[in-house]
C-alpha positions in Angstrom: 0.0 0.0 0.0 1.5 3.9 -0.6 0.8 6.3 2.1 0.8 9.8 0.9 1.5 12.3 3.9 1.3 16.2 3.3 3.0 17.9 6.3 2.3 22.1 6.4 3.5 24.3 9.2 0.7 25.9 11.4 -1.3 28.9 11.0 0.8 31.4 12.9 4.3 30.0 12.4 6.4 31.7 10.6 7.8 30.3 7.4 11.0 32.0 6.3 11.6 29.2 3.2 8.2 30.3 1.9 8.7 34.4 2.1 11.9 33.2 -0.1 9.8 31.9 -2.4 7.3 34.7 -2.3 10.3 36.9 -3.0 11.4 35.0 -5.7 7.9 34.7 -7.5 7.6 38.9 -7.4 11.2 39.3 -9.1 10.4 37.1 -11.7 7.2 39.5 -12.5 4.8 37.0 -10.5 3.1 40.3 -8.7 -0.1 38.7 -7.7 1.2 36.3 -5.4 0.1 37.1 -1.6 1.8 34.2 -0.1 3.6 31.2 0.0 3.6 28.6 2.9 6.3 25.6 2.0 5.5 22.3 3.4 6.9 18.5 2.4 5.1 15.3 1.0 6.4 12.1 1.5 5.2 9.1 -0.1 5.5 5.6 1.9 5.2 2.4 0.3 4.1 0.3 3.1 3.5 -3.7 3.3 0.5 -3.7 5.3 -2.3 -4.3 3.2 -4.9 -3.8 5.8 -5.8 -0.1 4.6 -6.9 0.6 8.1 -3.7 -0.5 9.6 -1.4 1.2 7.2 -3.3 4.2 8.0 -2.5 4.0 11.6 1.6 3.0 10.7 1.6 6.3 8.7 -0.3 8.5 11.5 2.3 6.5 14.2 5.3 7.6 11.9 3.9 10.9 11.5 3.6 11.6 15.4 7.3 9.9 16.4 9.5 11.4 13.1 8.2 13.0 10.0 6.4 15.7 11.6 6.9 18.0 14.3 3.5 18.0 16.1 4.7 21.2 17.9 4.7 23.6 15.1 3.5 21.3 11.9 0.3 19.4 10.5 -0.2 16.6 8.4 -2.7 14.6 7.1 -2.2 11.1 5.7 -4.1 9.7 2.5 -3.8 5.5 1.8 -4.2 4.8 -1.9 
């Protein structure tokens, strides 16, 4: 099974990497863009092939390593 997980930062956490990219956008005549918030995806090919369980492997790996809880969010999709 493949476990597609979309972490963002928070609302109210600044995100430096993203005003970069805001930045960049504008000098390259991109005006109308108001702003950018940078975040990762990670896809997980799992062998579970319960799609409950591998749900619950992905959240599990989300809390203990691929996300800061403390200042990120994610969400988990099982295809």
């Amino acid at each position: 099974m493949k476990a597609k997980v979309h972490i963002t930062l928070k609302n109210g956490v600044l995100d430096p990497q993203g005003k970069a990219v805001q930045h960049a956008l504008a000098g390259l005549g991109f005006a109308g863009v108001e702003e950018v918030r940078q975040g990762k995806f990670i896809e997980l090919q799992l062998s579970e092939t319960d799609p409950a369980k591998a749900e619950a492997q992905a959240l599990e790996m989300c809390k203990k390593l691929l996300a800061n809880t403390v200042i990120e969010n994610y969400t988990v999709e099982i295809e």
